[in-house]
N, C-alpha and C positions, 0 to 999 in steps of 0.2 A: 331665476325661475321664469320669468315672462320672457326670456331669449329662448330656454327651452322650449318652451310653451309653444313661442313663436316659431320654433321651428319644426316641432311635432306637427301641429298645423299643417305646413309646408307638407312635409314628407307625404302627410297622409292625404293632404289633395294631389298628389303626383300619383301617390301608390294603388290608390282604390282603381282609377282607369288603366293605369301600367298593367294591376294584376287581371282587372277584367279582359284586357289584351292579350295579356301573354297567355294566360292560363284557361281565360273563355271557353276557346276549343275545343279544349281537353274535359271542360268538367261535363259528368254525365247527367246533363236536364233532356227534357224530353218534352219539346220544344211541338207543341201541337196546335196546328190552322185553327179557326173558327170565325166566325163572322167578324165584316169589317167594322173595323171599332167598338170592338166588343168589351166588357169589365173579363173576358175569358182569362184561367192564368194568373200571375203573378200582377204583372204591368197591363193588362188586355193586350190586345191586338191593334194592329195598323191595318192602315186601309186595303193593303189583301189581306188580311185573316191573318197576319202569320204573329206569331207570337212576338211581343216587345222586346221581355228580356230573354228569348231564344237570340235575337236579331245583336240584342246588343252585347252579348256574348263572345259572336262570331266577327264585331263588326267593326270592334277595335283593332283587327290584325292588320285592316288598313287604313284606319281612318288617324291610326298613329304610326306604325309600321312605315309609311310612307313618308311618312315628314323628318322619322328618326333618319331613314335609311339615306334622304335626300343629304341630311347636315353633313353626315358620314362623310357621304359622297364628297360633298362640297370642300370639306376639309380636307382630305385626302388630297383631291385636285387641288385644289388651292392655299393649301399649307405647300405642296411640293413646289408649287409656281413660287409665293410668297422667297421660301428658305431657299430656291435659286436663286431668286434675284435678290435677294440682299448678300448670299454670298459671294455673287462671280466678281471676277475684277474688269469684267470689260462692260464698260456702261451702255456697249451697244445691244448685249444680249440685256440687261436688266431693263433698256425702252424700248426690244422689241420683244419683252415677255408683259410687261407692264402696257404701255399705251393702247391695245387691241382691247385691253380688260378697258380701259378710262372711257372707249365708247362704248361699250356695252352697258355702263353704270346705270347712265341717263334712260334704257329703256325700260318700260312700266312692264313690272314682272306678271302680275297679272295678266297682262294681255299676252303677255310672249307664251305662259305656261297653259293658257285658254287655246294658243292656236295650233300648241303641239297637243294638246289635251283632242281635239277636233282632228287635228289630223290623224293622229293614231288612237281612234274612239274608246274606249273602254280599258285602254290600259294602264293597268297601274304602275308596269315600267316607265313607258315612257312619260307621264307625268313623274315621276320619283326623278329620272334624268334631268328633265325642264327646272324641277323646283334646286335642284343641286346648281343648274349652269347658271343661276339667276343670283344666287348666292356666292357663286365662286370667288367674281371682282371685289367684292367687299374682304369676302375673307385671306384673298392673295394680297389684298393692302393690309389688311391687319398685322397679318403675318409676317412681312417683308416691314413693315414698321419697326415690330416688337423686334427683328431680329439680329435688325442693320446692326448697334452696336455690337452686340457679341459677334456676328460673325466677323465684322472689322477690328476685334480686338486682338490683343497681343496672346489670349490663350490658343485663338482657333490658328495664330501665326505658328505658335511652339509646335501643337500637332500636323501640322501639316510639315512640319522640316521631322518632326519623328515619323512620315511617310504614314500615316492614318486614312483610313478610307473617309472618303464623302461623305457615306451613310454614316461613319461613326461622327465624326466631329459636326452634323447637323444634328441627326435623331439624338448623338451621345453627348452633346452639349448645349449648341444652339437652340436645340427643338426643346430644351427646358428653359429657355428665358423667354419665351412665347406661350410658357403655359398657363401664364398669372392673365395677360391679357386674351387669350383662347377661354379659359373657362368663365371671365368677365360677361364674356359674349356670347355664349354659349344659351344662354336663359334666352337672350331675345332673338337669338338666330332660331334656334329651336322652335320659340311661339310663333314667330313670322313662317315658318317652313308649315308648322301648324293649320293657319289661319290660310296659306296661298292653298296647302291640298285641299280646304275643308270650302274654300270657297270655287276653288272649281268646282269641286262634285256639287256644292249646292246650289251653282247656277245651271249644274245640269249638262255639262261640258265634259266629265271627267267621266268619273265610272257609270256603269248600268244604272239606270232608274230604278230595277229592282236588285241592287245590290245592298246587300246589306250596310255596309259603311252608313256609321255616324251621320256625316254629313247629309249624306243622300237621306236616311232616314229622316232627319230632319225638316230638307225641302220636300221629299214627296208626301209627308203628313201635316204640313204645317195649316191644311187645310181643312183638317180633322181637329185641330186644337182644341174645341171647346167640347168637343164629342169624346174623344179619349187624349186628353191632356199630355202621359205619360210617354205618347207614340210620339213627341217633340219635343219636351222635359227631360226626359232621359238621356237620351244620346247628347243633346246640347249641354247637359250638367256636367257629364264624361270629359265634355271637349274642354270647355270653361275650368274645371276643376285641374283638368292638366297644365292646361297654360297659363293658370293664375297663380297654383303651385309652384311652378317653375321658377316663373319671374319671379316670386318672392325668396326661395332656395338659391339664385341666381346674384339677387341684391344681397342677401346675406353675404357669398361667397365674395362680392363683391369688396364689401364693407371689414371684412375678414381680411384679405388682400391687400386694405391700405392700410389697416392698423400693421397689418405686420412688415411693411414697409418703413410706414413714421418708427415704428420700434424700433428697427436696423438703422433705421437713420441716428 
């Protein structure tokens, strides 16, 4: 009952910001200006007039949208790096797809996803690219970790002499003994992808000042706090409730993963 419990929990601090995100957009409010930091409205207002919960509605599309779409990214790129080099046989392609990522490790993401954040002002591409390449070295080790054995085993040897495409005997077998330690990681790659978009924009580097995004919302009212409390409450609860959901859905899956490991043992 208390594992239920505990994971009802979970779900539902993932889900309330998920669905404010996804579906905000769409629902019909009628999201009306009025004076700065006003009780106007549901939430009042923020320091232009505009409404709270119109703002936070709209302002999850990227203030998670972003962070999702970077992991994607990073996985994609870096699962395909990963499941090359732990399958090729020449060790020269596996240390000249590997070592280039080994210096990249050391650089401070933050600062790297700050200066592409500045150089291309306001968009949320190009930081969604930044926060993906910052991630990539991590998850192309990951990947190429969990993978070495199976792809050095004697099953990916038998399909390869039955003439099996690439794509099949990585996606079709190898890319399932990477998915116990892929979804391990997933919680914290996810909140750190989180935390690097939401602290650009709230150092003011990233998206518009007056964009809606969470983050930004945050920093541009945080100076209204004690005048209308909810115009920095709100959007922060969104961020915090998703990434703390996560990681707890994350460590479960986690803990879920060794048991059924010691079992097979």
């Amino acid at each position: 009952m208390r594992r239920g419990a505990a994971v009802g929990v979970s779900v539902g601090l993932v889900a309330v910001p998920l669905v404010v995100a996804v579906l905000g957009p769409f629902l019909p409010y009628d999201a009306r200006p009025g004076l700065p930091y006003s009780s106007e409205g549901v939430l009042g207002t923020d320091g232009l007039g505009r409404d709270v919960l119109g703002l936070l509605l709209v302002g999850g599309r990227s203030a998670l949208g972003m962070a999702i779409g970077a992991v994607v990214l990073a996985y994609v790129v870096g699962g395909l790096i990963g499941l090359t080099a732990a399958s090729t046989r020449h060790r020269w392609l596996d240390e000249g797809m590997m070592r280039p990522l080994d210096v990249l490790l050391p650089l401070p993401s933050l600062l790297v996803i700050s200066v592409v954040a500045v150089g291309w002002r306001a968009s949320a591409l190009a930081i969604t690219v930044a926060v993906a390449m910052v991630n990539v070295p991590t998850v192309a080790r990951l990947v190429r970790a969990a993978a070495l054995d199976a792809a050095s085993g004697p099953v990916v040897e038998a399909l390869r002499m039955q003439r099996e495409s690439w794509l099949t005997i990585q996606l079709g077998y190898v890319g399932r003994s990477v998915l116990g330690p892929v979804a391990a990681d997933l919680g914290t790659r996810i909140t750190l992808a989180v935390f690097l978009v939401a602290s650009v924009n709230f150092l003011g580097l990233g998206l518009s000042p007056t964009a809606p995004d969470w983050a930004v919302s945050v920093s541009r009212n945080r100076e209204g706090l004690l005048l209308q409390p909810w115009s920095v409450l709100a959007p922060a609860l969104l961020l915090v409730s998703f990434t703390l959901g996560f990681n707890l859905l994350a460590d479960r899956l986690v803990h879920r993963s060794r048991r059924l490991v010691e079992s097979a043992r």
